[in-house]
PyMOL commands that place a pseudoatom at each C-alpha (Angstrom):
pseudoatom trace, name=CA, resn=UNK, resi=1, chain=A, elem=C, hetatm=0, pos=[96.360, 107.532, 96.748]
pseudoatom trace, name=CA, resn=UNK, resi=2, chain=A, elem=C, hetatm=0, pos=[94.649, 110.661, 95.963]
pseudoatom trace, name=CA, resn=UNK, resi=3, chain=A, elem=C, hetatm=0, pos=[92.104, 108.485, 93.888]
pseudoatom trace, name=CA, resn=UNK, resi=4, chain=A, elem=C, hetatm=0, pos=[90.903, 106.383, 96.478]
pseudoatom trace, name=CA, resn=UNK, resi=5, chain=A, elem=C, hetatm=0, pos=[90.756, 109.103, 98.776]
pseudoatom trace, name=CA, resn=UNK, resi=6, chain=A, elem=C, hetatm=0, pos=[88.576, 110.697, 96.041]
pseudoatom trace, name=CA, resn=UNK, resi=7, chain=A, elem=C, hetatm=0, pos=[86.389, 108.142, 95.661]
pseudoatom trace, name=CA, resn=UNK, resi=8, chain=A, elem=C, hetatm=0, pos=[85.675, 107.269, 99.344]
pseudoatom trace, name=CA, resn=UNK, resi=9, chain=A, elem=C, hetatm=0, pos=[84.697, 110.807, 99.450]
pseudoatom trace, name=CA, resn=UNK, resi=10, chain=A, elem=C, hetatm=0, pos=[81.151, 109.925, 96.985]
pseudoatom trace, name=CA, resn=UNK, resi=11, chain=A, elem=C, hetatm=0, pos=[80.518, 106.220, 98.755]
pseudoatom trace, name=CA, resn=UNK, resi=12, chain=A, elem=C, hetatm=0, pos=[77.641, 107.716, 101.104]
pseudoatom trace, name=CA, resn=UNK, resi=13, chain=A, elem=C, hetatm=0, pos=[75.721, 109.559, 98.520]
pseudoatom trace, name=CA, resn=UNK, resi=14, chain=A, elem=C, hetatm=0, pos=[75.769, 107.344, 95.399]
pseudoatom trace, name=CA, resn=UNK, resi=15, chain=A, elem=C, hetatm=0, pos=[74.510, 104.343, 98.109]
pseudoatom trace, name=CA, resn=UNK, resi=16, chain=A, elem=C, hetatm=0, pos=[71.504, 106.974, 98.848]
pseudoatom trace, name=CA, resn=UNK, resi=17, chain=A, elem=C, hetatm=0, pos=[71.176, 108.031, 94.806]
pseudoatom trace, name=CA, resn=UNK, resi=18, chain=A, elem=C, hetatm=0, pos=[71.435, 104.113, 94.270]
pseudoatom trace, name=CA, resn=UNK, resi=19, chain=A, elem=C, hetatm=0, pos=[68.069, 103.881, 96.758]
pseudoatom trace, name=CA, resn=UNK, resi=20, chain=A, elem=C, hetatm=0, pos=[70.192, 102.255, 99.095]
pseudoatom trace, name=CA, resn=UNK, resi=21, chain=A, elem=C, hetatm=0, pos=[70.761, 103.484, 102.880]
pseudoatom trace, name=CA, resn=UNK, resi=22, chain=A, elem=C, hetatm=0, pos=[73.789, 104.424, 103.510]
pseudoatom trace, name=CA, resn=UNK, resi=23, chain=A, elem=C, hetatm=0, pos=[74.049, 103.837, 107.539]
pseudoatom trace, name=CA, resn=UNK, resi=24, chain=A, elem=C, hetatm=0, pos=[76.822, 102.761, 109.575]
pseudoatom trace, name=CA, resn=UNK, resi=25, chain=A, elem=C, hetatm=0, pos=[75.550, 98.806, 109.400]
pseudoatom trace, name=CA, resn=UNK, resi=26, chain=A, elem=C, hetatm=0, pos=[76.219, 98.986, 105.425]
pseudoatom trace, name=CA, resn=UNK, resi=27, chain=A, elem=C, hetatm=0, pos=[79.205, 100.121, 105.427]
pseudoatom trace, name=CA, resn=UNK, resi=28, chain=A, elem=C, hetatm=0, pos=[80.559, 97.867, 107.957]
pseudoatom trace, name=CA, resn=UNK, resi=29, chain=A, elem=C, hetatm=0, pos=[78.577, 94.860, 108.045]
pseudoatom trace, name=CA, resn=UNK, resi=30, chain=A, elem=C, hetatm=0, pos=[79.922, 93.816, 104.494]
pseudoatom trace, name=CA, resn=UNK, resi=31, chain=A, elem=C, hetatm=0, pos=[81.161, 94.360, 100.976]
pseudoatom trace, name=CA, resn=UNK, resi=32, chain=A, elem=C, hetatm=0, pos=[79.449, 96.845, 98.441]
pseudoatom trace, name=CA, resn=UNK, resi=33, chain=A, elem=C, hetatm=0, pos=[80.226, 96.588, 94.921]
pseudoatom trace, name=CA, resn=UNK, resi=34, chain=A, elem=C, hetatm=0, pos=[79.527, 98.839, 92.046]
pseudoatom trace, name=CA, resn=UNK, resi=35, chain=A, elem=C, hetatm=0, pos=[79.336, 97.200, 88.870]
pseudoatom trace, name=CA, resn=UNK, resi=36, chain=A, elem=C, hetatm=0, pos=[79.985, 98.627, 85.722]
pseudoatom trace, name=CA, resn=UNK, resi=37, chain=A, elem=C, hetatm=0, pos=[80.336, 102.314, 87.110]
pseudoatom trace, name=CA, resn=UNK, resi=38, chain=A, elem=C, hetatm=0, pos=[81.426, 105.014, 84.623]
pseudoatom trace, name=CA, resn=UNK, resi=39, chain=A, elem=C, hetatm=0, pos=[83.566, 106.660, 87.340]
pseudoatom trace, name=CA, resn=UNK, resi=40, chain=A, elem=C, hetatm=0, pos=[84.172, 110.781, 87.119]
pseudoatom trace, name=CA, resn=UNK, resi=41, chain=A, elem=C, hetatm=0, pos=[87.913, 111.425, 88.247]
pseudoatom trace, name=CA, resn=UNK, resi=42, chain=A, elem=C, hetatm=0, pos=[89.268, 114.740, 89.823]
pseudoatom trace, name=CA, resn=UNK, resi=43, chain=A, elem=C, hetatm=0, pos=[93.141, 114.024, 89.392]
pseudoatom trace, name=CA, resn=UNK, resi=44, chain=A, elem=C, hetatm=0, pos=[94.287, 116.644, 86.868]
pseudoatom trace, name=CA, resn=UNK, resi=45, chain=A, elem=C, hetatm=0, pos=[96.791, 113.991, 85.990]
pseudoatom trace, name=CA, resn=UNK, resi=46, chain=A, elem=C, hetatm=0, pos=[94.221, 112.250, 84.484]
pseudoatom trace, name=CA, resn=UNK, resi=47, chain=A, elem=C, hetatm=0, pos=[93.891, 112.053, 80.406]
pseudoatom trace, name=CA, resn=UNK, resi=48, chain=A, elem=C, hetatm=0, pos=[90.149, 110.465, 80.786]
pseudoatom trace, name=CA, resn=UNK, resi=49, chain=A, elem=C, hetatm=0, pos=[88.131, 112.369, 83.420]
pseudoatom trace, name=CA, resn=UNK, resi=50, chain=A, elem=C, hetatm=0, pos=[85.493, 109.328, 83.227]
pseudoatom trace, name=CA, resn=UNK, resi=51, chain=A, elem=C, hetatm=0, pos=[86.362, 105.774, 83.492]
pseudoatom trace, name=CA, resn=UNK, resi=52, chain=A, elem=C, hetatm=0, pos=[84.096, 104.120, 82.160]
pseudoatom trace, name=CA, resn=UNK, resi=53, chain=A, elem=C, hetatm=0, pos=[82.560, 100.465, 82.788]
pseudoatom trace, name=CA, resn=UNK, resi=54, chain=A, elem=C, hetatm=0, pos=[84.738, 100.300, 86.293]
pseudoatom trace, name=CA, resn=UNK, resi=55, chain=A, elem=C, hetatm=0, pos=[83.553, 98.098, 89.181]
pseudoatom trace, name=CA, resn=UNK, resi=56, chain=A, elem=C, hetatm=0, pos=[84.640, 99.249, 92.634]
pseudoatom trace, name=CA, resn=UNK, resi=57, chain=A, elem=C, hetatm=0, pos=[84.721, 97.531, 95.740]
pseudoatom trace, name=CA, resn=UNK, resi=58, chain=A, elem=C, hetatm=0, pos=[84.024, 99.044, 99.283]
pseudoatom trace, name=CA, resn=UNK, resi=59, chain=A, elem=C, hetatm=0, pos=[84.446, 97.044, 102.391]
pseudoatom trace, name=CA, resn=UNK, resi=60, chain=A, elem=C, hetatm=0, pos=[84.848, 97.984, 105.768]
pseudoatom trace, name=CA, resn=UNK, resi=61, chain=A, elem=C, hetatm=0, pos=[83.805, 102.062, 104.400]
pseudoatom trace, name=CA, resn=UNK, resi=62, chain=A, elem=C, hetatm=0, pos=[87.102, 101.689, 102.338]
pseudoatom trace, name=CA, resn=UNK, resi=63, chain=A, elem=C, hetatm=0, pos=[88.103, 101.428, 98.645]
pseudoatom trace, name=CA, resn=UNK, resi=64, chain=A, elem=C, hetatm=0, pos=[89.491, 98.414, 98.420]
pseudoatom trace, name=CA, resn=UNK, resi=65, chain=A, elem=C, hetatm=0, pos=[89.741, 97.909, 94.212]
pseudoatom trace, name=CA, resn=UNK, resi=66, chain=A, elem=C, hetatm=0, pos=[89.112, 99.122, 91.260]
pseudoatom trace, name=CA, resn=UNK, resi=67, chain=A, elem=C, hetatm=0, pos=[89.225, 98.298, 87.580]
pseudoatom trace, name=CA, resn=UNK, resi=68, chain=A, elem=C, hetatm=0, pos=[87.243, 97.383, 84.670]
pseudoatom trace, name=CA, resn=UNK, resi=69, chain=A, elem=C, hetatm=0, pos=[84.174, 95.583, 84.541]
pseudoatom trace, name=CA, resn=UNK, resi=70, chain=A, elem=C, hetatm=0, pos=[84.981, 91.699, 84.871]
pseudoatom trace, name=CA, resn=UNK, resi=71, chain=A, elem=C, hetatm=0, pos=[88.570, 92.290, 85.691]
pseudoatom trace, name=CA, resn=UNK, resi=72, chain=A, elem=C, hetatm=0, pos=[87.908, 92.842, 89.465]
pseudoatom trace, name=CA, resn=UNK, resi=73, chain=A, elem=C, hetatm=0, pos=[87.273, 90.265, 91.682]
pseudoatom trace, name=CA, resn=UNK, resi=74, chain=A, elem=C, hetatm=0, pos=[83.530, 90.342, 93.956]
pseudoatom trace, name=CA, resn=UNK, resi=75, chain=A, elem=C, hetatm=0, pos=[83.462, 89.364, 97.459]
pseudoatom trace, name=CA, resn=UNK, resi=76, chain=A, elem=C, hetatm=0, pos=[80.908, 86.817, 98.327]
pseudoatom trace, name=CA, resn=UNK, resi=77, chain=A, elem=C, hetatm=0, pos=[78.158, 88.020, 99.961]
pseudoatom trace, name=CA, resn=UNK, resi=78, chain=A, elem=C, hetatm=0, pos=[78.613, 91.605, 98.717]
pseudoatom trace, name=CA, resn=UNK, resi=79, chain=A, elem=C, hetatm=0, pos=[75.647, 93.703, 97.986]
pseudoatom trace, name=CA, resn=UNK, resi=80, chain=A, elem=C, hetatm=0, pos=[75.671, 94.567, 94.674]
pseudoatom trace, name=CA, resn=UNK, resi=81, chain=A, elem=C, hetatm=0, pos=[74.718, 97.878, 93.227]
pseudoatom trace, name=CA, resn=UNK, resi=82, chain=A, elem=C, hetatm=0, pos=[74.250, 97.520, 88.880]
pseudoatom trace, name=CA, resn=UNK, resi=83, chain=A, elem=C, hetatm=0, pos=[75.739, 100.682, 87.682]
pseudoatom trace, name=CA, resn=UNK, resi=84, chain=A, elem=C, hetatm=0, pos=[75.385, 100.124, 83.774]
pseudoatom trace, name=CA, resn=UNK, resi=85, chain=A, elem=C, hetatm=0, pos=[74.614, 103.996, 82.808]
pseudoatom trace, name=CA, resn=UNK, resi=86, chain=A, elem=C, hetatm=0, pos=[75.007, 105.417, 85.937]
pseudoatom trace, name=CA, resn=UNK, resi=87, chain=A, elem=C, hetatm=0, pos=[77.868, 107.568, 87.456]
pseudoatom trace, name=CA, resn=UNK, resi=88, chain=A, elem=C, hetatm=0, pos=[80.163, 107.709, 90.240]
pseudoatom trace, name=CA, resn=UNK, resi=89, chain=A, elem=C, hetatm=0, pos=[80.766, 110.946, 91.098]
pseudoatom trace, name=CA, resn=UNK, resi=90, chain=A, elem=C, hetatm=0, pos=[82.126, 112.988, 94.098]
pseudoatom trace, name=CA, resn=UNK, resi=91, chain=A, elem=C, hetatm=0, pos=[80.433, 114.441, 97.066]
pseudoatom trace, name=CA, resn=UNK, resi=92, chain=A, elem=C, hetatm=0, pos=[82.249, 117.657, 96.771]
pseudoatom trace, name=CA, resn=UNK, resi=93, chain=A, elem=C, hetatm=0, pos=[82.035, 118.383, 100.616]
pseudoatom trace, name=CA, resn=UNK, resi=94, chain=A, elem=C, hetatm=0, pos=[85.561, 118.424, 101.258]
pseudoatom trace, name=CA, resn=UNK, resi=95, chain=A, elem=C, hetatm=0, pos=[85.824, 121.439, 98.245]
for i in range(1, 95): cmd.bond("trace and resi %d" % i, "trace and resi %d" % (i + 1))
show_as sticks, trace
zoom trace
């Protein structure tokens, strides 16, 4: 729980690092995907603080999966943002 809390926390400002606007019409008008994400965790339960190659799935401003590259299914119709050497990180607002 904590994790997808986490990561809905960074949605809005990796869609503005990815050049994309991040308005109210994006995030509810349809699916965004991030595909093969290295994702930066926060849980100190972790082992790995980066998952790498992860695609993550937003719809409706929510997380609704996660996992590795090719393992998660894509809605249709989804924007896609490519992620290959990028990073998902958090916002750190809520610090």
């Amino acid at each position: 729980m904590f994790q997808r809390t986490f990561l809905a926390s960074l949605i809005a400002s990796t869609l503005a690092g990815a050049g994309l606007s991040p308005t109210p019409a994006t995030a509810a008008d349809g699916a965004v995907v991030f595909e093969k994400v290295n994702v930066i965790t926060m849980d100190p339960d972790q082992r790995k603080k980066v998952k790498k190659r992860q695609t993550v799935v937003v719809e409706d401003g929510r997380i609704v999966a996660m996992g590795k590259a090719g393992k998660v299914e894509t809605p249709e119709g989804a924007q896609i943002v490519k992620g290959k050497k990028k990073y998902l990180m958090p916002g750190l607002w809520d610090m």
